[in-house]
NUVEXTOR-598424 format. One record per residue (C-alpha): residue in one letter; x negated, y negated, z negated. Coordinates in nm, 2 decimals, m for minus. Example, Ala and Ser with C-alpha at 12.3 -4.5 7.8 and 13.67 -1.06 7.14 Angstrom:
<atom><residuo>a</residuo><c1>m1.23</c1><c2>0.45</c2><c3>m0.78</c3></atom>
<atom><residuo>s</residuo><c1>m1.37</c1><c2>0.11</c2><c3>m0.71</c3></atom>
REM end
This chain:
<atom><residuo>x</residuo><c1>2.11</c1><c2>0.70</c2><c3>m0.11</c3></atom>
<atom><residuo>x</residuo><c1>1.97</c1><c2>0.36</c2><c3>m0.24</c3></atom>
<atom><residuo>x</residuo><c1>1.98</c1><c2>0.32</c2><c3>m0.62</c3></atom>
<atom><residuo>x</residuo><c1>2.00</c1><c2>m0.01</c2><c3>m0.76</c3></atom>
<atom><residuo>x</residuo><c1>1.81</c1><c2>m0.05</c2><c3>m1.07</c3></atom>
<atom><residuo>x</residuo><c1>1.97</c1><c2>m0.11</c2><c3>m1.42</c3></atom>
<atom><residuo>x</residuo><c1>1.80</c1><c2>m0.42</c2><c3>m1.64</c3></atom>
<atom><residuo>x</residuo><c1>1.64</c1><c2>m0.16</c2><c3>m1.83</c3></atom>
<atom><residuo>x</residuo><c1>1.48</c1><c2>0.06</c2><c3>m1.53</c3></atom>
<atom><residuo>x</residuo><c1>1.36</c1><c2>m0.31</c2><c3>m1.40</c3></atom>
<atom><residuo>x</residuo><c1>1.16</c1><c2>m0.40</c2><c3>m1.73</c3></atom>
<atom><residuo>x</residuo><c1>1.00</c1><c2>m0.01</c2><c3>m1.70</c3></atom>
<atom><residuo>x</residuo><c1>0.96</c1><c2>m0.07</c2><c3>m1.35</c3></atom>
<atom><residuo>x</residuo><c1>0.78</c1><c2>m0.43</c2><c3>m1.43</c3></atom>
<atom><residuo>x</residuo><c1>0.55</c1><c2>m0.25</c2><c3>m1.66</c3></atom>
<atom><residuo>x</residuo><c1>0.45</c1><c2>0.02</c2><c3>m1.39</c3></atom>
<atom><residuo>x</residuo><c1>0.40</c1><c2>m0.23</c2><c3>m1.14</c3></atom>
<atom><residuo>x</residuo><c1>0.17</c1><c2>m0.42</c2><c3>m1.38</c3></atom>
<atom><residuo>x</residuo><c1>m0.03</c1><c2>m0.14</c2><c3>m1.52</c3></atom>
<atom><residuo>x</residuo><c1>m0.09</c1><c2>m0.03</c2><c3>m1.12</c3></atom>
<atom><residuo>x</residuo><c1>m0.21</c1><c2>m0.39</c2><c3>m1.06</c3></atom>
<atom><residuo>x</residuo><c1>m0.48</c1><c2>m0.38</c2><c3>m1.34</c3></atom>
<atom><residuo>x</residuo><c1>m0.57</c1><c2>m0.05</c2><c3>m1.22</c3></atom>
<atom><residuo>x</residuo><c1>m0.64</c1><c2>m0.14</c2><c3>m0.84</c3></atom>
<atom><residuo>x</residuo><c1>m0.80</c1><c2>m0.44</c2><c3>m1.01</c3></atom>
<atom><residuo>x</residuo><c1>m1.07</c1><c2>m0.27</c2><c3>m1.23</c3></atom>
<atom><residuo>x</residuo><c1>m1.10</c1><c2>0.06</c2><c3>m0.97</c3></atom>
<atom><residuo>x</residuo><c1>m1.20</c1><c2>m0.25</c2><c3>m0.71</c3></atom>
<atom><residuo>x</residuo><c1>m1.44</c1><c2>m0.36</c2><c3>m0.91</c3></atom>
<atom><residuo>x</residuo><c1>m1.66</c1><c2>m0.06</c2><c3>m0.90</c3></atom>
<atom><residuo>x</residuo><c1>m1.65</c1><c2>m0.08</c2><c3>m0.53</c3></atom>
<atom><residuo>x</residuo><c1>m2.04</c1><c2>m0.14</c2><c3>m0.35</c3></atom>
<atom><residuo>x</residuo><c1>m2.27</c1><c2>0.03</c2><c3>m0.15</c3></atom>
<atom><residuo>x</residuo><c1>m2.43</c1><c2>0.40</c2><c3>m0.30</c3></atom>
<atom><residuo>x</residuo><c1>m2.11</c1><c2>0.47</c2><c3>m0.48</c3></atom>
<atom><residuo>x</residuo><c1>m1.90</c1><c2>0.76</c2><c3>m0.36</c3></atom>
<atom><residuo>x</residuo><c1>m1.50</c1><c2>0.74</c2><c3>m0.32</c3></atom>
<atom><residuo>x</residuo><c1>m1.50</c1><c2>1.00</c2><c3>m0.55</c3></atom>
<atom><residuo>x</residuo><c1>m1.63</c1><c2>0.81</c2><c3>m0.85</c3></atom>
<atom><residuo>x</residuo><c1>m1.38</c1><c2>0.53</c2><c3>m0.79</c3></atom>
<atom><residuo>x</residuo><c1>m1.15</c1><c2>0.85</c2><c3>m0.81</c3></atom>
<atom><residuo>x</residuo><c1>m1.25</c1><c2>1.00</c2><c3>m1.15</c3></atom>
<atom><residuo>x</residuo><c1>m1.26</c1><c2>0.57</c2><c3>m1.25</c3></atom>
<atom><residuo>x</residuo><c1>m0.96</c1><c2>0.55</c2><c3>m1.16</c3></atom>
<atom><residuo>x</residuo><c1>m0.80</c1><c2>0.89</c2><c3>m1.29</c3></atom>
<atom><residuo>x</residuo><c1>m0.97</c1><c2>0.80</c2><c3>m1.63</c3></atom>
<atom><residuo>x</residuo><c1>m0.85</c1><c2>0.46</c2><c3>m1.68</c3></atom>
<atom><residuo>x</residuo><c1>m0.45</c1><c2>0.60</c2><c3>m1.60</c3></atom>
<atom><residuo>x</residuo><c1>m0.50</c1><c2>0.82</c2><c3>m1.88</c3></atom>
<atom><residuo>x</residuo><c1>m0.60</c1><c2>0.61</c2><c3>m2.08</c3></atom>
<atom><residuo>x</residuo><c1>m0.31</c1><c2>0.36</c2><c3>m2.04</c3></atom>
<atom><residuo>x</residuo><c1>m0.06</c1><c2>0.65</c2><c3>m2.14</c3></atom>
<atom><residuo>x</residuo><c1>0.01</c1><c2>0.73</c2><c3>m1.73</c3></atom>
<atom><residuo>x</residuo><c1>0.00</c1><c2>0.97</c2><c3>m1.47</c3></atom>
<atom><residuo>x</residuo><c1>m0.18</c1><c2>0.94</c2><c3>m1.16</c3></atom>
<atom><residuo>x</residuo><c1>0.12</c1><c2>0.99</c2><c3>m0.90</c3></atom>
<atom><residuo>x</residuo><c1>m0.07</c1><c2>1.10</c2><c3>m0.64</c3></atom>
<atom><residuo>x</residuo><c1>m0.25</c1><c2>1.39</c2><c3>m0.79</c3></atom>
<atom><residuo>x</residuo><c1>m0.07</c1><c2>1.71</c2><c3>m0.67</c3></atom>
<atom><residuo>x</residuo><c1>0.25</c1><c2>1.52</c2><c3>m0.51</c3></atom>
<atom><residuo>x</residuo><c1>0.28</c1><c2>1.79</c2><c3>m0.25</c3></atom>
<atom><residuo>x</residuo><c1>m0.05</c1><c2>1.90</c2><c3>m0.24</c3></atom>
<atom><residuo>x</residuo><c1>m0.28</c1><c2>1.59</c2><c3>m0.23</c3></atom>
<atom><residuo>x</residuo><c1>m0.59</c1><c2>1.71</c2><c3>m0.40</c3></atom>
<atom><residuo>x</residuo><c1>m0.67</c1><c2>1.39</c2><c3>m0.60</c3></atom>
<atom><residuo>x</residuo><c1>m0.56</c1><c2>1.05</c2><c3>m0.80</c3></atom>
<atom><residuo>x</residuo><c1>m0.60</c1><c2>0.82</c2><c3>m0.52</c3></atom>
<atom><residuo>x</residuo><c1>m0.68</c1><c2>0.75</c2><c3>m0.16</c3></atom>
<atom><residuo>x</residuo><c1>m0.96</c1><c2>0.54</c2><c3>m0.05</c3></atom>
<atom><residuo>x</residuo><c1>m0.91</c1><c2>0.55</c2><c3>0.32</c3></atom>
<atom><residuo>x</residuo><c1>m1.27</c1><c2>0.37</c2><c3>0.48</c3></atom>
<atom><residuo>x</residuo><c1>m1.29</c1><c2>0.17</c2><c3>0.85</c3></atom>
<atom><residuo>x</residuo><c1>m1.06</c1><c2>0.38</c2><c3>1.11</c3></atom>
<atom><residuo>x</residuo><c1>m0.86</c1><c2>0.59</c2><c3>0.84</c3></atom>
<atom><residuo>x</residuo><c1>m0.52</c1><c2>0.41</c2><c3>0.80</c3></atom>
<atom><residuo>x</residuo><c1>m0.42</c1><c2>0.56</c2><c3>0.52</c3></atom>
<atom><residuo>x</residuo><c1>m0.46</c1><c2>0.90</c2><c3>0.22</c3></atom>
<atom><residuo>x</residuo><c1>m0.81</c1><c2>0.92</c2><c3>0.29</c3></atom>
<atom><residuo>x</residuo><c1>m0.92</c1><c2>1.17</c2><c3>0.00</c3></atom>
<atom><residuo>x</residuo><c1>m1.18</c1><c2>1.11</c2><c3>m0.20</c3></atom>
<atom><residuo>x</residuo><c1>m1.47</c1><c2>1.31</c2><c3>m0.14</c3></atom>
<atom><residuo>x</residuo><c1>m1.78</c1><c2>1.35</c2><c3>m0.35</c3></atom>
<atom><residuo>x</residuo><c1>m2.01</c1><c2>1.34</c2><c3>m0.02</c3></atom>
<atom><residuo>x</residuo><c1>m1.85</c1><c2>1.04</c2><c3>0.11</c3></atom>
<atom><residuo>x</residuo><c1>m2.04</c1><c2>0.72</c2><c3>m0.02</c3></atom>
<atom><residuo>x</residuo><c1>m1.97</c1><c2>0.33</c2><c3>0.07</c3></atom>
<atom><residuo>x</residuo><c1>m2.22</c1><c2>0.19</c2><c3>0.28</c3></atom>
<atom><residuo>x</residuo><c1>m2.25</c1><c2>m0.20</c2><c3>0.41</c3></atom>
<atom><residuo>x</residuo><c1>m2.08</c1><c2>m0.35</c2><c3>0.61</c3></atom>
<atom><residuo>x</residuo><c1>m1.75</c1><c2>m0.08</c2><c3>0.55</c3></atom>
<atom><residuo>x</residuo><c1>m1.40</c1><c2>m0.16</c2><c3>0.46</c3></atom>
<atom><residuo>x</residuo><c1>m1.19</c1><c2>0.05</c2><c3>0.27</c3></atom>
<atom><residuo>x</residuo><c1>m0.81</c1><c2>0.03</c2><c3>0.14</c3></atom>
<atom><residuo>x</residuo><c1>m0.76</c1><c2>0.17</c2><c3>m0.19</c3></atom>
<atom><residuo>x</residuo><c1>m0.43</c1><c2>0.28</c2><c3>m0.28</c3></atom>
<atom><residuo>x</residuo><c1>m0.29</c1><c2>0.35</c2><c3>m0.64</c3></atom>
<atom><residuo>x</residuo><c1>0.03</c1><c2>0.50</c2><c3>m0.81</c3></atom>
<atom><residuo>x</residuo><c1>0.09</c1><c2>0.51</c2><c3>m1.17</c3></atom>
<atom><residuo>x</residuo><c1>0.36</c1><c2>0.68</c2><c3>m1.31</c3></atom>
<atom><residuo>x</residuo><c1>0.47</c1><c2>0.51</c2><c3>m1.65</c3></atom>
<atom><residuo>x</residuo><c1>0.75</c1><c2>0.60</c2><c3>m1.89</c3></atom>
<atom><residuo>x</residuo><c1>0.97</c1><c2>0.78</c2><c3>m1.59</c3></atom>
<atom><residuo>x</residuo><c1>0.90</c1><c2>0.50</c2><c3>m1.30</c3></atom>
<atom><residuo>x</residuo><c1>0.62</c1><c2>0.41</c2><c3>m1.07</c3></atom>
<atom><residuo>x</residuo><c1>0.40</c1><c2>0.13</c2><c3>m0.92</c3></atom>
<atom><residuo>x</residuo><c1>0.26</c1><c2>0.14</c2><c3>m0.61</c3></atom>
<atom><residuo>x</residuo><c1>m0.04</c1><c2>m0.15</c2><c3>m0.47</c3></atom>
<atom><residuo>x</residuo><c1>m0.32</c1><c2>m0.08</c2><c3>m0.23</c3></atom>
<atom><residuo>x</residuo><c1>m0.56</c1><c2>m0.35</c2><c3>m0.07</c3></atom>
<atom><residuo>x</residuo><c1>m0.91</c1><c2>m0.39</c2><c3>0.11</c3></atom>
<atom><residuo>x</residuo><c1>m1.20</c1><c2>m0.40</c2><c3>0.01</c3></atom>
<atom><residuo>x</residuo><c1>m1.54</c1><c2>m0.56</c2><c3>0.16</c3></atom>
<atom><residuo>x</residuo><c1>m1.91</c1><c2>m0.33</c2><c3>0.14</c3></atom>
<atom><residuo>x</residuo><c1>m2.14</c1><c2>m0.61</c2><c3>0.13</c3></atom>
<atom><residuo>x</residuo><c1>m2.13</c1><c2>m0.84</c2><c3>0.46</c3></atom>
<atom><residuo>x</residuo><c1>m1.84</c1><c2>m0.77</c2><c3>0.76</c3></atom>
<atom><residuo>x</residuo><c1>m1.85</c1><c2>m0.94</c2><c3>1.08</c3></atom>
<atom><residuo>x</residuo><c1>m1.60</c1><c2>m1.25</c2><c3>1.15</c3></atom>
<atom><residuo>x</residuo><c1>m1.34</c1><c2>m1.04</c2><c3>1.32</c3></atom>
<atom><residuo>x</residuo><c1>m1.38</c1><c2>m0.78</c2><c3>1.08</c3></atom>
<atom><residuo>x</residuo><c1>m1.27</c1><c2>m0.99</c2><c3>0.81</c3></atom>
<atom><residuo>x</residuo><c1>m1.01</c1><c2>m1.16</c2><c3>1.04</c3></atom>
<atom><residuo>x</residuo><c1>m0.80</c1><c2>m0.83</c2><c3>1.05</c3></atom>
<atom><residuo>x</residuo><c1>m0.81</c1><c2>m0.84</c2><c3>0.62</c3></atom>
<atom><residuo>x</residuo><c1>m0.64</c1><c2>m1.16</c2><c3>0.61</c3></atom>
<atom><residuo>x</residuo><c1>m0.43</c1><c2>m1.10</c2><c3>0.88</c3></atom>
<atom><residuo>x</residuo><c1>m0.26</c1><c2>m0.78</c2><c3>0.75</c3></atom>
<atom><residuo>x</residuo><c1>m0.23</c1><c2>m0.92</c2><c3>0.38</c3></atom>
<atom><residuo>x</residuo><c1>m0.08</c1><c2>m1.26</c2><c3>0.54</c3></atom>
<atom><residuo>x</residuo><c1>0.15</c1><c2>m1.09</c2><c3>0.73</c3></atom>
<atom><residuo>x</residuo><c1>0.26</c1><c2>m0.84</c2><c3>0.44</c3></atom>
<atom><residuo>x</residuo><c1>0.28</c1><c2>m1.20</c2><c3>0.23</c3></atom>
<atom><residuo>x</residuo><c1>0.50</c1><c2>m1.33</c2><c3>0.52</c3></atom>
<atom><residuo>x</residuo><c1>0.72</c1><c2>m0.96</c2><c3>0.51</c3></atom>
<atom><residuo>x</residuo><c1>0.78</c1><c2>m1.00</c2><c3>0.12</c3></atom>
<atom><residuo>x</residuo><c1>0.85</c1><c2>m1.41</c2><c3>0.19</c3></atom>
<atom><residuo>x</residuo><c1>1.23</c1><c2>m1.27</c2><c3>0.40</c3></atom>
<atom><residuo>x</residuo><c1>1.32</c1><c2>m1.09</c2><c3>0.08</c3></atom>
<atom><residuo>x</residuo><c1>1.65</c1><c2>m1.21</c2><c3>m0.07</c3></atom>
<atom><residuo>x</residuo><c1>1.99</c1><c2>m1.08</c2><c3>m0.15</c3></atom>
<atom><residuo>x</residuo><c1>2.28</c1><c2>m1.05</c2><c3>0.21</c3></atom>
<atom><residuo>x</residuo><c1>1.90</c1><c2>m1.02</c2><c3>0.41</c3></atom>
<atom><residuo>x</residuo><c1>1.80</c1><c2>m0.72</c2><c3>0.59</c3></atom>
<atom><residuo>x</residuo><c1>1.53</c1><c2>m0.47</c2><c3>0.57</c3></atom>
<atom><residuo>x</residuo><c1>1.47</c1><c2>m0.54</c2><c3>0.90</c3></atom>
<atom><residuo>x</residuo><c1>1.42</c1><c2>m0.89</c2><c3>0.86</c3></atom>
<atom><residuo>x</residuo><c1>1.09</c1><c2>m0.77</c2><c3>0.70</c3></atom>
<atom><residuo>x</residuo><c1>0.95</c1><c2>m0.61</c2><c3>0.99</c3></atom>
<atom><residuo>x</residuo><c1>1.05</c1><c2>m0.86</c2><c3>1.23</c3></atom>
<atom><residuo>x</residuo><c1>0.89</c1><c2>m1.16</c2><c3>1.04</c3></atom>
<atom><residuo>x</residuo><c1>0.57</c1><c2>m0.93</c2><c3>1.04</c3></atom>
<atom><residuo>x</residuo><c1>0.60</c1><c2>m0.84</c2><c3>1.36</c3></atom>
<atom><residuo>x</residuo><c1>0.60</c1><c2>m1.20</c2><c3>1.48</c3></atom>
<atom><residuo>x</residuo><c1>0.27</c1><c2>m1.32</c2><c3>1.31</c3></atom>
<atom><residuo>x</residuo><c1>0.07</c1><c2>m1.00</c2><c3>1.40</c3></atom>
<atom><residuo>x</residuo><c1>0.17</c1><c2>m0.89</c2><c3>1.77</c3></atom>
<atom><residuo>x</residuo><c1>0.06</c1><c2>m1.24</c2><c3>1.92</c3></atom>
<atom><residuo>x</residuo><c1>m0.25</c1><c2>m1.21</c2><c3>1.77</c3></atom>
<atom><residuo>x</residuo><c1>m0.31</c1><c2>m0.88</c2><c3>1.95</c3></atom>
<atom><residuo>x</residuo><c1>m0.29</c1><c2>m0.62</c2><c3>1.62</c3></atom>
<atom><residuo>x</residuo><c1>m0.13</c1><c2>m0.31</c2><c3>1.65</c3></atom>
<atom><residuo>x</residuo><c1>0.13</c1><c2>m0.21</c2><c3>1.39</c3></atom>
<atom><residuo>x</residuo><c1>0.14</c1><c2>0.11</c2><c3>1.27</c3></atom>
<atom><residuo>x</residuo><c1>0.50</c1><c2>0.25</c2><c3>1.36</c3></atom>
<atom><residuo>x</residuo><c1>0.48</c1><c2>0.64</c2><c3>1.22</c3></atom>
<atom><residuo>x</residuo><c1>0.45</c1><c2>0.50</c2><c3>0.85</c3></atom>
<atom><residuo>x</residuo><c1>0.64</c1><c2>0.28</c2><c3>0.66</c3></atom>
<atom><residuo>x</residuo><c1>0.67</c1><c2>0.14</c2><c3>0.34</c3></atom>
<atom><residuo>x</residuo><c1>0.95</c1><c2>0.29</c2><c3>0.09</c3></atom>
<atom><residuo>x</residuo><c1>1.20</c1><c2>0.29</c2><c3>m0.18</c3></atom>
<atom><residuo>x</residuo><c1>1.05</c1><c2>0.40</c2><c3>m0.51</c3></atom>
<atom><residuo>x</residuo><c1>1.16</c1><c2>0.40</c2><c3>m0.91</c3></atom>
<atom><residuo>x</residuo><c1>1.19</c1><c2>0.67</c2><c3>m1.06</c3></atom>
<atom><residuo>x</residuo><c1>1.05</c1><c2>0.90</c2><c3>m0.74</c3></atom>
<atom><residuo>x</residuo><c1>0.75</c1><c2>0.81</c2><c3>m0.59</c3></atom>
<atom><residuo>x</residuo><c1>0.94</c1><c2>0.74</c2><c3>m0.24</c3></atom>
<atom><residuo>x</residuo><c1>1.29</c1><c2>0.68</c2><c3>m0.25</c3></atom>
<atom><residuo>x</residuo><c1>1.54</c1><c2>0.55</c2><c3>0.05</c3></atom>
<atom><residuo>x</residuo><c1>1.51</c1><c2>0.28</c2><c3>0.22</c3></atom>
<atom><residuo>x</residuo><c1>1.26</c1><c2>0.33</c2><c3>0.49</c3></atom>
<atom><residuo>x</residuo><c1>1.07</c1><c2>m0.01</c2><c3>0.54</c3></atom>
<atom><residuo>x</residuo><c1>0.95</c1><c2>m0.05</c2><c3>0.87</c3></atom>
<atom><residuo>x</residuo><c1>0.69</c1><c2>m0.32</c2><c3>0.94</c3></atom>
<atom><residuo>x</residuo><c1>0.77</c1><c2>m0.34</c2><c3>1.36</c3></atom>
<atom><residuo>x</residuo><c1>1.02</c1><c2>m0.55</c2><c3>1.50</c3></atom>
<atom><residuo>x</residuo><c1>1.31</c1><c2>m0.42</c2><c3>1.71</c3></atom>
<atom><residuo>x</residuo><c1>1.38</c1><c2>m0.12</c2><c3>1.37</c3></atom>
<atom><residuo>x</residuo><c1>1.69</c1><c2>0.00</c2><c3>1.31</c3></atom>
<atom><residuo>x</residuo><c1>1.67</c1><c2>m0.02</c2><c3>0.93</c3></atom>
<atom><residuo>x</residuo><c1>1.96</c1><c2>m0.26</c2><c3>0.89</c3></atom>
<atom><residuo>x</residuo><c1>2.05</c1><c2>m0.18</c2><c3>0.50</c3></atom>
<atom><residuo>x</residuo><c1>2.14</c1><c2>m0.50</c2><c3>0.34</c3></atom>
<atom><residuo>x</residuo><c1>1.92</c1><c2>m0.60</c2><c3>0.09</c3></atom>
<atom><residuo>x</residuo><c1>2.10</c1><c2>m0.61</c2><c3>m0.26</c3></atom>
<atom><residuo>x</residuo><c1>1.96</c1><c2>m0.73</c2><c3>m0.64</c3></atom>
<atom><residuo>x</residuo><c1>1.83</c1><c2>m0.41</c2><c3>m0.85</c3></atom>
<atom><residuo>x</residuo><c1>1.65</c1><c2>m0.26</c2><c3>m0.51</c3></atom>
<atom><residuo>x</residuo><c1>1.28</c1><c2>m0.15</c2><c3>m0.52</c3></atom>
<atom><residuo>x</residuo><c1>1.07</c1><c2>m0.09</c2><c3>m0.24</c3></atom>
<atom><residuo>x</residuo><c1>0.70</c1><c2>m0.15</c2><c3>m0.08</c3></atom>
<atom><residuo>x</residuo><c1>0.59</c1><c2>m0.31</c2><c3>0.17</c3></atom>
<atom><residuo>x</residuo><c1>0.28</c1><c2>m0.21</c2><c3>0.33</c3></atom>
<atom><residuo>x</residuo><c1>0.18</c1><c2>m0.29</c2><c3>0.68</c3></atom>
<atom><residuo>x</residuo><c1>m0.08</c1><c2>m0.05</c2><c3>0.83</c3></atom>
<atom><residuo>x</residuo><c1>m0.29</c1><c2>m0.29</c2><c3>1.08</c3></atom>
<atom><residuo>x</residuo><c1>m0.56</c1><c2>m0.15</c2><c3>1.37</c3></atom>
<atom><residuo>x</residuo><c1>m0.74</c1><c2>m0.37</c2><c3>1.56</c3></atom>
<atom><residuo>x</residuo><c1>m0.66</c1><c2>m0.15</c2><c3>1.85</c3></atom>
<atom><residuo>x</residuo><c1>m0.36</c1><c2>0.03</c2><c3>1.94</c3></atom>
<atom><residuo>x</residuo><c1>m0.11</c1><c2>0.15</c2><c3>1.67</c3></atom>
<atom><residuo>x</residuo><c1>m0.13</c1><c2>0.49</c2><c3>1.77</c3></atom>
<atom><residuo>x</residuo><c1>m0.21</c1><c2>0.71</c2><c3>1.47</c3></atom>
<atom><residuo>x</residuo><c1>m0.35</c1><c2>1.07</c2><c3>1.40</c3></atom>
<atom><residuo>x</residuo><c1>m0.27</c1><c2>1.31</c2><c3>1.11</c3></atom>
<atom><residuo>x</residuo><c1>m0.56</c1><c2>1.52</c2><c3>1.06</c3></atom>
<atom><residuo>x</residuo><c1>m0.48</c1><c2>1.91</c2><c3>1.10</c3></atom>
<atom><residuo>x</residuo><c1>m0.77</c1><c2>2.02</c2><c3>0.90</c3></atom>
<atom><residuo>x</residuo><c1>m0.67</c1><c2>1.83</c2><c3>0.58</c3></atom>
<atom><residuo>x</residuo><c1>m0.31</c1><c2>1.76</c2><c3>0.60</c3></atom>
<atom><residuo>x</residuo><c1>m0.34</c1><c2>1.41</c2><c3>0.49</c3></atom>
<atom><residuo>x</residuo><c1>m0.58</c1><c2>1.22</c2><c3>0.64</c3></atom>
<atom><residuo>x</residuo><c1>m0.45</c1><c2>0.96</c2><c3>0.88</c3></atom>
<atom><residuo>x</residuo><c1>m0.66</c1><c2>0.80</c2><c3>1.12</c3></atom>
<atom><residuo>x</residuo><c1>m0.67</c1><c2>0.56</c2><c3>1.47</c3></atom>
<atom><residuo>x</residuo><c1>m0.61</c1><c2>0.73</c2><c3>1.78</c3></atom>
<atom><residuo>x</residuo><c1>m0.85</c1><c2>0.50</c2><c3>1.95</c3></atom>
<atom><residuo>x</residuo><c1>m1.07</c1><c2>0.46</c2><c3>1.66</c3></atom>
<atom><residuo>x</residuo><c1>m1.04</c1><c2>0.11</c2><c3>1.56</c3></atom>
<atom><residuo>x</residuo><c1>m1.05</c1><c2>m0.05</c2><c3>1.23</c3></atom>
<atom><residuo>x</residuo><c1>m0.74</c1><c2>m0.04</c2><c3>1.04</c3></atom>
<atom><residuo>x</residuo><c1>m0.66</c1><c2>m0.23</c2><c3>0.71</c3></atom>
<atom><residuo>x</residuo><c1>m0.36</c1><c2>m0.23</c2><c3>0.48</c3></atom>
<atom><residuo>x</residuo><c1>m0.22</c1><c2>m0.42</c2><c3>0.19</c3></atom>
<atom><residuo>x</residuo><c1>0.03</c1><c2>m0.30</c2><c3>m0.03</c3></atom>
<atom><residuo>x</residuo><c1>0.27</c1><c2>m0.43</c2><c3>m0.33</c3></atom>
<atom><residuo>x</residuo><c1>0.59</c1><c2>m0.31</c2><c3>m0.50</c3></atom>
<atom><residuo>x</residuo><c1>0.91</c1><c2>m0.52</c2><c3>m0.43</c3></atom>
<atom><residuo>x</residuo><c1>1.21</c1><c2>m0.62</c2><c3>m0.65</c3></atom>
<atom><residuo>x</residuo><c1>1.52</c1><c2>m0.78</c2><c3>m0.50</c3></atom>
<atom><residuo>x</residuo><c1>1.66</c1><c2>m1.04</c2><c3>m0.71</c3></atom>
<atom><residuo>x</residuo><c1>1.96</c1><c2>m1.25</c2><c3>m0.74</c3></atom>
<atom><residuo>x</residuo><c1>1.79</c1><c2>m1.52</c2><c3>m0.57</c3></atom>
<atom><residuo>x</residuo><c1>1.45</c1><c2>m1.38</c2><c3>m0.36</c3></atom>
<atom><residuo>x</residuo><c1>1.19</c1><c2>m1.15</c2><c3>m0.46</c3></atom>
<atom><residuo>x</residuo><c1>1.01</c1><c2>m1.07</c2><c3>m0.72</c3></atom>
<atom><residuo>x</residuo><c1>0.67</c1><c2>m0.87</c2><c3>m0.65</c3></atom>
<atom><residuo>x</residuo><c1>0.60</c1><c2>m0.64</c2><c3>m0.96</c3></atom>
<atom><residuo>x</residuo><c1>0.25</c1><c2>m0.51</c2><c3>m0.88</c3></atom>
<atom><residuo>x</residuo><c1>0.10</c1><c2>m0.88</c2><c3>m0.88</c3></atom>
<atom><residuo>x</residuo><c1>m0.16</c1><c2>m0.97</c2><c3>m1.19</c3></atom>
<atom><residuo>x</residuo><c1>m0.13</c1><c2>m1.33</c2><c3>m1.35</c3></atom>
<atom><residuo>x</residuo><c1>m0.31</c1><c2>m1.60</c2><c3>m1.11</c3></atom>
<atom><residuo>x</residuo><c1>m0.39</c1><c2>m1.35</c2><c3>m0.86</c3></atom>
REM end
């Protein structure tokens, strides 16, 4: 069931989606070669607190830590790991959840180690155009499949595969609500999009094929069947009378 947000669960879900921004914004800036995903982590974890909010993903059903940091062929929940440190020439997604006041904001986006070779750098602004192009469909009597399809269209030609086994999702007051948000073409997500819906969109992007694999030994941990690079962007969506608004956006960003 799909609910469609009152004008007061909008402003709270305006100020999660901000408060997530700044966060991925200062977490980001810690990022750079000799510095372990877990400090980002505890950063991260630290700074949440400090802003009067809960870190989402600590604990939601089971996952060990604040957020993911998922490096080169992980597509997604990488944990953090005290052992694991960024080195040149990686790219990493970092992916944040704050709960505030009862509702939640969800962003994630790469991140460079130093220098990254020309088709390397290609795939980041491929996948965070084409999740820019996804968000660009959003309006009222639209489709959450229209979504998909418009990504779809710009990545497929260019020889990407599309992760198809994760989606984006509803989320307000729970961290993933209904509706699924597929970023494929040729979904079956028709739900009409109406104002006072919520939802991310987050296209998971290999340079390979989009076949996935969810580690056994973890639980969480999902990486490129082929190993490949994979990069994902990631921002919180309100429907509005007349488009889109994207909540987890900072000023002049």
């Amino acid at each position: 069931m799909i609910h469609i947000k009152s004008k007061t669960e909008i402003e709270k879900m305006r100020d999660a989606g901000k408060l997530a921004a700044e966060l991925l914004e200062q977490t980001g800036l810690r990022v750079k070669a000799g510095v372990s995903t877990l400090e980002l982590n505890d950063y991260a974890h630290r700074f949440t607190i400090k802003n009067g909010a809960e870190s989402a993903p600590l604990n939601y059903k089971g996952f060990p830590k604040s957020i993911c940091t998922s490096i080169n062929n992980v597509v997604c929940h990488g944990i953090p790991k005290k052992d694991e440190t960024l080195k040149d020439g990686d790219i990493m997604n970092i992916d944040v959840t704050v709960k505030l006041r009862g509702y939640h904001g969800d962003t994630s986006r790469m991140f460079a180690v130093g220098e990254i070779d020309e088709k390397t750098r290609q795939l980041l602004f491929d996948t965070q155009k084409a999740m820019n192009i996804g968000i660009e469909t959003i309006k009222p009597g639209g489709r959450i499949s229209d979504i998909g399809t418009a990504i779809d269209a710009y990545l497929t030609p260019r020889r990407y595969g599309i992760v198809r086994d994760l989606t984006g999702h509803g989320i307000g007051r729970n961290f993933h609500e209904e509706p699924s948000v597929p970023h494929y073409s040729q979904n079956h997500i028709r739900v009409q999009l109406k104002p006072g819906m919520t939802f991310t969109v987050e296209p998971m992007v290999n340079l390979g094929g989009y076949e996935v694999v969810f580690s056994k030994t973890d639980g969480w941990t999902v990486t490129t069947a082929d190993g490949s690079l994979s990069a994902q962007y990631e921002h919180t969506c309100l429907v509005t009378a007349d488009g889109y608004e994207i909540l987890t956006q900072l000023e002049g960003k």
